[in-house]
One Martini backbone bead per residue (centre of mass of N, CA, C, O) as a GRO file, in nm:
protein
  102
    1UNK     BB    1  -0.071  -3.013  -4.641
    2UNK     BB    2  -0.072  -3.165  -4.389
    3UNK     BB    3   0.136  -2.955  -4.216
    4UNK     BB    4  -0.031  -2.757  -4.246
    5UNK     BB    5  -0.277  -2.831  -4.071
    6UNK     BB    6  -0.121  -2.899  -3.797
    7UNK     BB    7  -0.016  -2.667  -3.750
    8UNK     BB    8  -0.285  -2.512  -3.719
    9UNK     BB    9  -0.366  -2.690  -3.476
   10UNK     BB   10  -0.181  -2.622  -3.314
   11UNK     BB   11  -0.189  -2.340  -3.283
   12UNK     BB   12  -0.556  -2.374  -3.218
   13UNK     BB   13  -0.400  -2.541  -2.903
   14UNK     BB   14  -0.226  -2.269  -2.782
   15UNK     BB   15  -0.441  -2.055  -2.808
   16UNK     BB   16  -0.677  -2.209  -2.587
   17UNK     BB   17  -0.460  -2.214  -2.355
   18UNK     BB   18  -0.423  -1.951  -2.315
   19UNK     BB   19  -0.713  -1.833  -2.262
   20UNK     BB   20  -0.771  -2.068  -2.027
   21UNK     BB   21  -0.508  -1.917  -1.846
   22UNK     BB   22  -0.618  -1.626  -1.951
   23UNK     BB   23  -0.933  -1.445  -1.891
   24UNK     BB   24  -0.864  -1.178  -1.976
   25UNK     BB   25  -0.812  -1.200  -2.307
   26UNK     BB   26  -1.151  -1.128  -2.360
   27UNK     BB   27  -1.166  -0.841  -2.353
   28UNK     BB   28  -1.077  -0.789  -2.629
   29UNK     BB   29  -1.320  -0.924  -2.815
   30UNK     BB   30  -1.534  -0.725  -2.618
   31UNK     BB   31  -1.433  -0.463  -2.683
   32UNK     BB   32  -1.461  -0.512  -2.995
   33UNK     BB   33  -1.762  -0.548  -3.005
   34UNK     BB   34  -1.848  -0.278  -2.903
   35UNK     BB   35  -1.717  -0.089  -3.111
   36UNK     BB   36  -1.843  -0.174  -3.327
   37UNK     BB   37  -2.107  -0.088  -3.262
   38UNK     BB   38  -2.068   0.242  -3.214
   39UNK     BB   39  -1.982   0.269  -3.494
   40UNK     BB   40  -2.228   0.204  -3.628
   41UNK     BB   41  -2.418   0.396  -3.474
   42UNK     BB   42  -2.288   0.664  -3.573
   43UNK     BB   43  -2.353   0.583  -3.897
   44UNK     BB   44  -2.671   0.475  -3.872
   45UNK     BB   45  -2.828   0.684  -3.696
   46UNK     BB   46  -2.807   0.922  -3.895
   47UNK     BB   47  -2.897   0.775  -4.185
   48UNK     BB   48  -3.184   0.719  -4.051
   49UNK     BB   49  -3.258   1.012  -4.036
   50UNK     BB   50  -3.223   1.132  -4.281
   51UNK     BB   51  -3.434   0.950  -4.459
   52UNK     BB   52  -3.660   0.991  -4.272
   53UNK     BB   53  -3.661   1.329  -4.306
   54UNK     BB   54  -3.694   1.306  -4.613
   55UNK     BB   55  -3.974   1.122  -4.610
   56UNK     BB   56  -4.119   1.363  -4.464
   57UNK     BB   57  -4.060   1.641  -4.674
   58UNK     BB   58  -4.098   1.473  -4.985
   59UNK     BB   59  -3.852   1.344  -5.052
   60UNK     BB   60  -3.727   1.107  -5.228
   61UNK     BB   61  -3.539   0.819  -5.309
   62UNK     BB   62  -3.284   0.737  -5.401
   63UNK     BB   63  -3.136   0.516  -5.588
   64UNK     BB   64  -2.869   0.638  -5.609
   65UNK     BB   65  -2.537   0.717  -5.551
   66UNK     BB   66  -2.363   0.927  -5.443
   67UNK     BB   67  -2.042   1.048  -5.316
   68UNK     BB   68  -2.090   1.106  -5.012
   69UNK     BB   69  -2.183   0.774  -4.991
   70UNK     BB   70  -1.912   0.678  -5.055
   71UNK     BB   71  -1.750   0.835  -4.797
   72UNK     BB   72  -1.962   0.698  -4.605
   73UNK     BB   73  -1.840   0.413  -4.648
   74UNK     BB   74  -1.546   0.450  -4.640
   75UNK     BB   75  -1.522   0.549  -4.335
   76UNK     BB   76  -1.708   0.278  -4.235
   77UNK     BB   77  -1.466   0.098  -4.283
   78UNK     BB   78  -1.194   0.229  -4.176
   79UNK     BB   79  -1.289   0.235  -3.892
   80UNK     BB   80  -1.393  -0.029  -3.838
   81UNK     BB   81  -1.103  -0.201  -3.914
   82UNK     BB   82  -0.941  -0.055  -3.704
   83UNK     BB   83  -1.089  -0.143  -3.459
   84UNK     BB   84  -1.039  -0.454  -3.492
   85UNK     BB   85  -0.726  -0.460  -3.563
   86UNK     BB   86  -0.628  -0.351  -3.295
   87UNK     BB   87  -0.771  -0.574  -3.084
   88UNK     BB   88  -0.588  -0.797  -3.256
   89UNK     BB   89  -0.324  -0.719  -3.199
   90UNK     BB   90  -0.347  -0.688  -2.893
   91UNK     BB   91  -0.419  -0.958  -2.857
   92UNK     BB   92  -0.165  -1.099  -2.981
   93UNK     BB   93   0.050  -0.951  -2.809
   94UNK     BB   94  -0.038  -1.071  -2.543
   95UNK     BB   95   0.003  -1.386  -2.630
   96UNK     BB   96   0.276  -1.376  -2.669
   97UNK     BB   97   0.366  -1.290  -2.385
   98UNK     BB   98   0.290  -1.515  -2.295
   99UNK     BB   99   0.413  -1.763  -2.459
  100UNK     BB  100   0.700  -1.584  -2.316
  101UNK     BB  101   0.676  -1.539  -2.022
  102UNK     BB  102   0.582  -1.205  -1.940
   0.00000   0.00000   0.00000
């Protein structure tokens, strides 16, 4: 156990280095926050305006969940971590590339 412990501080202190030594590479968690938010906002902000114009024309909030509720969670998941897994890729991959020296 002691062993597993050791390589991952050697490696989140190899990892440390390399951000430090290239501040470019801030750019993909910045750059996957933003599109995080984008996304979060293009299916709340839809789902809000429905809410809200239900509860305008009277007619009342269901409190179970639709078939369609359940494809548009799905939806806003799938989404949601293609965005996170890509710029996590992309930087594993450009770091990846500067500790090998390229």
């Amino acid at each position: 156990m002691a062993g597993k412990f050791a390589r991952s501080w050697a490696l989140l202190k190899a990892s440390a280095a390399v951000l430090r030594s290239d501040k470019s590479l801030l750019v993909f968690p910045l750059l996957s926050g933003l599109c995080t938010l984008l996304v979060a906002a293009s299916f709340l902000i839809p789902v809000g305006v429905m809410v809200i114009g239900n509860e305008h024309a009277g007619e009342p909030f269901e409190q179970g969940m639709t078939a369609g509720a359940y494809l548009l969670m799905f939806g806003f998941y799938l989404v949601q971590y293609f965005v996170i897994i890509f710029f996590q890729t992309a930087l594993t991959g450009v770091a990846l590339m500067h500790l090998r020296g390229e």
